[in-house]
C-alpha positions as a Markdown table, in Angstrom:
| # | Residue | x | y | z |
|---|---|---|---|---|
| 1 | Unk | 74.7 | 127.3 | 113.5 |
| 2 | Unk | 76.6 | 128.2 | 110.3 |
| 3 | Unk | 80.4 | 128.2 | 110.8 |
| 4 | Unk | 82.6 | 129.5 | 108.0 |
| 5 | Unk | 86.1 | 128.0 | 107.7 |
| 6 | Unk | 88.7 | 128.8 | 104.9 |
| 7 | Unk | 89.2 | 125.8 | 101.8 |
| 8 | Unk | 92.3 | 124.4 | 103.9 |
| 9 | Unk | 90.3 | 123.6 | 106.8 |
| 10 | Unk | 87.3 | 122.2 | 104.6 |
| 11 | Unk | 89.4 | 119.6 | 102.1 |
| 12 | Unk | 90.7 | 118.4 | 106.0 |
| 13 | Unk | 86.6 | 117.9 | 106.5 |
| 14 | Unk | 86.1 | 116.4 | 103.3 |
| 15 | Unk | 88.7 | 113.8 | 103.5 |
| 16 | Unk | 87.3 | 112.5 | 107.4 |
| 17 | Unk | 84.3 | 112.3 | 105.3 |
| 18 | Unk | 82.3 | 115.4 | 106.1 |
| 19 | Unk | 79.6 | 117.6 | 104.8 |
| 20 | Unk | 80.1 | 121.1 | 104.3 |
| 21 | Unk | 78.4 | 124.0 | 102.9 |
| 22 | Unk | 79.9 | 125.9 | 99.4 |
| 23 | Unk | 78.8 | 128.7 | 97.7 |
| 24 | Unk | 78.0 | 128.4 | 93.1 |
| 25 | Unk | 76.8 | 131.5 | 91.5 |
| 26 | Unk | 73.7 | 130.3 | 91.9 |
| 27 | Unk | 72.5 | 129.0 | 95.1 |
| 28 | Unk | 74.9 | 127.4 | 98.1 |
| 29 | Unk | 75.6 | 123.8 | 98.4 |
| 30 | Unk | 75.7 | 120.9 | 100.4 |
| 31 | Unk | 79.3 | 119.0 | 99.5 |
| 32 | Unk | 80.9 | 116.0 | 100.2 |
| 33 | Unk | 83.5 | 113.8 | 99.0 |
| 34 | Unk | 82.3 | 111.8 | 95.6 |
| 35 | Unk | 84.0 | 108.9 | 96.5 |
| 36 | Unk | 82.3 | 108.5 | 99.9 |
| 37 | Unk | 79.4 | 106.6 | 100.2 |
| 38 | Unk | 79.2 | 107.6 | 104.1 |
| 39 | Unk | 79.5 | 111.8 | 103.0 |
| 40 | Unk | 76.7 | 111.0 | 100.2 |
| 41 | Unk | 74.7 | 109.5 | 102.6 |
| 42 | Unk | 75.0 | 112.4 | 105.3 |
| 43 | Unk | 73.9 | 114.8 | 102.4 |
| 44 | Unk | 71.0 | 112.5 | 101.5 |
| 45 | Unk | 70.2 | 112.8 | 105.3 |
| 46 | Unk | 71.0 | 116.4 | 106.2 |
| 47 | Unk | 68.5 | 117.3 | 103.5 |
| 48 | Unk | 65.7 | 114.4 | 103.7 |
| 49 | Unk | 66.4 | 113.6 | 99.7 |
| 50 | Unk | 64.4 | 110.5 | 98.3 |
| 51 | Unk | 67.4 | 108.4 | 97.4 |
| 52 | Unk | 65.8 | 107.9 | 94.2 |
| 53 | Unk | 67.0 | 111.5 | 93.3 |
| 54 | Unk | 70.4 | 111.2 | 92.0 |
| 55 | Unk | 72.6 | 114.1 | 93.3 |
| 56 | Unk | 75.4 | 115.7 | 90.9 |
| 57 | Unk | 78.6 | 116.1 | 90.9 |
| 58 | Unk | 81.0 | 118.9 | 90.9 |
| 59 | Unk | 84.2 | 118.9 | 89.0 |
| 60 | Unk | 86.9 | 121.6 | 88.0 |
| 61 | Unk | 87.0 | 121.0 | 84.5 |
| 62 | Unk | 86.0 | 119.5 | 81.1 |
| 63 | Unk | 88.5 | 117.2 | 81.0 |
| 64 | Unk | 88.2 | 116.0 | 84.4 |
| 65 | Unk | 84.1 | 114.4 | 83.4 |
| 66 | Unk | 85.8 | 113.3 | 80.1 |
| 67 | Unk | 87.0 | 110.5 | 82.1 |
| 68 | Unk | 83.8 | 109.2 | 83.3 |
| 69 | Unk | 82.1 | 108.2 | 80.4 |
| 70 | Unk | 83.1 | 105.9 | 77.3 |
| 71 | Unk | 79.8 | 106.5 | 74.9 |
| 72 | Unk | 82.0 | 108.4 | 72.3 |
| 73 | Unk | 78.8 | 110.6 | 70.7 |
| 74 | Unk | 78.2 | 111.8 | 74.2 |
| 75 | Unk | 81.7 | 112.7 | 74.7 |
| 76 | Unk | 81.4 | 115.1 | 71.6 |
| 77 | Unk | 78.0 | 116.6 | 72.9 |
| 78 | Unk | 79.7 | 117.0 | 76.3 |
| 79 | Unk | 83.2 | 118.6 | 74.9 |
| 80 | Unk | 81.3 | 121.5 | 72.9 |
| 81 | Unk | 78.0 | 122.1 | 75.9 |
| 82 | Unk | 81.4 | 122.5 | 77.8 |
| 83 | Unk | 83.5 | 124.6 | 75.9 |
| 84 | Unk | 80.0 | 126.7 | 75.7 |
| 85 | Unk | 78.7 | 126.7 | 79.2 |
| 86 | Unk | 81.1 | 125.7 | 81.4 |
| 87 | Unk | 82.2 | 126.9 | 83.8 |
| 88 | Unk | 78.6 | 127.9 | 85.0 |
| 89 | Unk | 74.7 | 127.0 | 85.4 |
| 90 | Unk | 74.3 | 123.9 | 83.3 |
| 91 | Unk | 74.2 | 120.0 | 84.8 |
| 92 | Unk | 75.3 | 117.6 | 82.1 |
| 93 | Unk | 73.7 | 114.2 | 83.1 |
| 94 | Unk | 75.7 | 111.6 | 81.1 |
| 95 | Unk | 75.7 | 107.6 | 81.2 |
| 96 | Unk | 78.4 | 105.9 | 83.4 |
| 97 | Unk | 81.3 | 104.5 | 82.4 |
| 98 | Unk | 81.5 | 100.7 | 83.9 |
| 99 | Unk | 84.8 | 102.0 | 85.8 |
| 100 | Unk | 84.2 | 105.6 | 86.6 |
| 101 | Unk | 86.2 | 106.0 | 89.7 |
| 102 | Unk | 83.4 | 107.5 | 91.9 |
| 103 | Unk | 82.6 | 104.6 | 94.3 |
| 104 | Unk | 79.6 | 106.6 | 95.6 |
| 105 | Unk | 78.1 | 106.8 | 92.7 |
| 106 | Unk | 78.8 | 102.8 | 91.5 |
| 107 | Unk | 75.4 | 101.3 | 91.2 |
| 108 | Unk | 73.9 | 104.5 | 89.0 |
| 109 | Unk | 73.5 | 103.9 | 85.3 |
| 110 | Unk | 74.1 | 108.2 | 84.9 |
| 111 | Unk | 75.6 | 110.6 | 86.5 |
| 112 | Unk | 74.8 | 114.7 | 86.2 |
| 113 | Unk | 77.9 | 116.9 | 86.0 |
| 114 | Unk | 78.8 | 120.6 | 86.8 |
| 115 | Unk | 81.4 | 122.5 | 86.3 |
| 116 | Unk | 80.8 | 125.9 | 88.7 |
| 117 | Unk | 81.6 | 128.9 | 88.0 |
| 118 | Unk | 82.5 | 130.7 | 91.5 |
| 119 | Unk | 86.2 | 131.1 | 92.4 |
| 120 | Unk | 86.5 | 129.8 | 96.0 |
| 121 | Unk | 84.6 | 126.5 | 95.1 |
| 122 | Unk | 86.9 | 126.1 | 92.0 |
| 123 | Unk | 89.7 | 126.5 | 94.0 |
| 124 | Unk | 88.5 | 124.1 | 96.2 |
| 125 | Unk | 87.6 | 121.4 | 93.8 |
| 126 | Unk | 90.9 | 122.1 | 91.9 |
| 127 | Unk | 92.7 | 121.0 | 95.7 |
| 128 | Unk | 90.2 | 118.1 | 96.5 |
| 129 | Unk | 88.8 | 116.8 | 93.2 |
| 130 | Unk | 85.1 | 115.9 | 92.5 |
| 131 | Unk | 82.4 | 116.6 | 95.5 |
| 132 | Unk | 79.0 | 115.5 | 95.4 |
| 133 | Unk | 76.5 | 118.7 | 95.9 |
| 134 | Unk | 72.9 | 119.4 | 96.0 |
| 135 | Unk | 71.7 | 122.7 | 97.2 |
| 136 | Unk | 71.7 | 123.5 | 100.7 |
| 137 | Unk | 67.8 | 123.0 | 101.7 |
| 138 | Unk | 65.6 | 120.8 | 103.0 |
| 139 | Unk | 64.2 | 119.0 | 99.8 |
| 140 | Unk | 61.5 | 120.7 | 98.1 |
| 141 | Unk | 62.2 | 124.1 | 99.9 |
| 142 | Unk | 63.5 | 126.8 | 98.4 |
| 143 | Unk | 67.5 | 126.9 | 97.7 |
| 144 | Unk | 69.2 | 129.8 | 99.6 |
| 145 | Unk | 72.1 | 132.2 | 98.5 |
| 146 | Unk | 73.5 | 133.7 | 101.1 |
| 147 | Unk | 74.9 | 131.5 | 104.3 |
| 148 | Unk | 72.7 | 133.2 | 107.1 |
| 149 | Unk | 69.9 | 131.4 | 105.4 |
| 150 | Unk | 71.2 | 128.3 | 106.2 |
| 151 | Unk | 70.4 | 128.8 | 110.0 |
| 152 | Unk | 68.1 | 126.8 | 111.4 |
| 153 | Unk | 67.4 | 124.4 | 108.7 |
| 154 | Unk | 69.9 | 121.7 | 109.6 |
| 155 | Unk | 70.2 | 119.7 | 112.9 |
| 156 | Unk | 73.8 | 120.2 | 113.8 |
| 157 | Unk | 76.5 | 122.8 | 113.2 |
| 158 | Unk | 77.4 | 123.6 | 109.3 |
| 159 | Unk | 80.6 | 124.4 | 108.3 |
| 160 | Unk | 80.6 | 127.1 | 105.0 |
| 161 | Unk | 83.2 | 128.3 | 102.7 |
| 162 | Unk | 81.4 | 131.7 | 102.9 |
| 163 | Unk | 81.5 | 133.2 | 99.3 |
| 164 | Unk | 79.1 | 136.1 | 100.1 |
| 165 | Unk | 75.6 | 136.5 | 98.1 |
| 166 | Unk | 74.9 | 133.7 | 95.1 |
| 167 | Unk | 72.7 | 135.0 | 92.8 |
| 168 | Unk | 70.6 | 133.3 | 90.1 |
| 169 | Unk | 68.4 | 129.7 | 89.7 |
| 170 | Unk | 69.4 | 126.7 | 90.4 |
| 171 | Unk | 70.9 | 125.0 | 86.8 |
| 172 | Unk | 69.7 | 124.3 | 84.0 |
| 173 | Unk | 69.4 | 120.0 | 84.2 |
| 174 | Unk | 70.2 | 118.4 | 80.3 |
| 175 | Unk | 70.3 | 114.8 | 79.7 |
| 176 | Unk | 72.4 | 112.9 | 77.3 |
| 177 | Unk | 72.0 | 109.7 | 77.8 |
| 178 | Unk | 68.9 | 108.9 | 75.8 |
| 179 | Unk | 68.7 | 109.2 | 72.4 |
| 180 | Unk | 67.1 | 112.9 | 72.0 |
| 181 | Unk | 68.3 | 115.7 | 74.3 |
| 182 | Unk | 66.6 | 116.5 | 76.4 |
| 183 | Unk | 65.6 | 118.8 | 79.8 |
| 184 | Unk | 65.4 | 117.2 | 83.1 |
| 185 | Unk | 65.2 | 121.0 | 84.8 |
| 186 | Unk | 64.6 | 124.6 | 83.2 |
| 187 | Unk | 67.1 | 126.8 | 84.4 |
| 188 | Unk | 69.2 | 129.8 | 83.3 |
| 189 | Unk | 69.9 | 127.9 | 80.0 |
| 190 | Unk | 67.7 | 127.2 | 77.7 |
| 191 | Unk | 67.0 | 124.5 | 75.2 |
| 192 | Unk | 66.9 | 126.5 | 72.3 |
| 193 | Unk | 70.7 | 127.4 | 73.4 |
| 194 | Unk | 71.8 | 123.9 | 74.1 |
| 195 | Unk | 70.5 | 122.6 | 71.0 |
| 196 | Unk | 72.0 | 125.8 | 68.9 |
| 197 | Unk | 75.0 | 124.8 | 70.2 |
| 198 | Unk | 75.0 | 121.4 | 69.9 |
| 199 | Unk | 73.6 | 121.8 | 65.9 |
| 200 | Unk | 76.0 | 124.5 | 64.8 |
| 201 | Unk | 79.0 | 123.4 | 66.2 |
């Protein structure tokens, strides 16, 4: 069963470690703290990931993913795919800095980032801070958009910030950590548009 519950109620879930459901404006969520091992692990679990599939992570801002990288160049590609994307559809996957505080995430060598663009999961991460999220389906099933959808597909009770219809593709997936840019996932942005931004900047 899906059971909504307002953002006070769900940063009370996500500090005992919980998973919850959020709405993007693309497709809805599965979220949990990105400084829990134990909430990454119940995502990984909730939606039968191979662990070798990294999951993203949410933040509220540009200057908040800043901080979790020290390769200078990519900083520079990050600030202006940022200032031109962000908030919305595009995961920056970027390498790690040796001290990025995200203890989940500590034995990656990269980490994709997001920055939403939907108001009641800004708010939220604005309140809690970084959330790991992957969308809200079993893997390799389709993403759903609306939290009715959601029925059914996981063993226990959900709880959902309900944000009403998400509309759109999953995001667009870009890698900077090698040395050409590159597409890890076609989404609503293309390559073309990253690299015009990226060249005329």
């Amino acid at each position: 069963m899906i059971l909504t519950i307002d953002i006070e109620l769900a940063v009370e879930v996500l500090n005992r470690e919980g998973v919850i459901m959020v709405p993007t404006e693309t497709v809805y969520g599965l979220a949990g703290d990105a400084n829990s091992s134990k909430a990454v692990e119940t995502i990984f679990a909730l939606k039968r990931r191979p662990l070798e599939v990294m999951l993203p992570v949410m933040i509220k801002d540009l200057d908040t993913v800043l901080s979790f990288t020290d390769d200078e160049r990519v900083k520079a590609q990050l600030r202006v795919l940022g200032e031109a994307f962000w908030p919305g559809p595009l995961t920056v996957v970027v390498p790690k800095a040796g001290n990025a505080p995200l203890e989940a995430f500590k034995g990656q060598q990269t980490i994709g980032f997001r920055c939403p663009n939907h108001p009641q999961l800004l708010a939220l991460l604005s309140v809690f801070g970084p959330l790991a999220v992957t969308s809200a389906n079993l893997h390799g099933q389709n993403p759903i958009q609306k939290p009715e959808e959601g029925e059914g597909i996981f063993p226990d009770d959900i709880l959902c910030i309900d944000g009403g219809m998400c509309h759109g593709q999953p995001s667009t997936v870009v890698s900077l950590a090698g040395d050409e840019v590159e597409i890890m996932r076609a989404g609503p942005i293309s390559l073309d548009q990253i690299m015009n931004v990226l060249i005329n900047k």
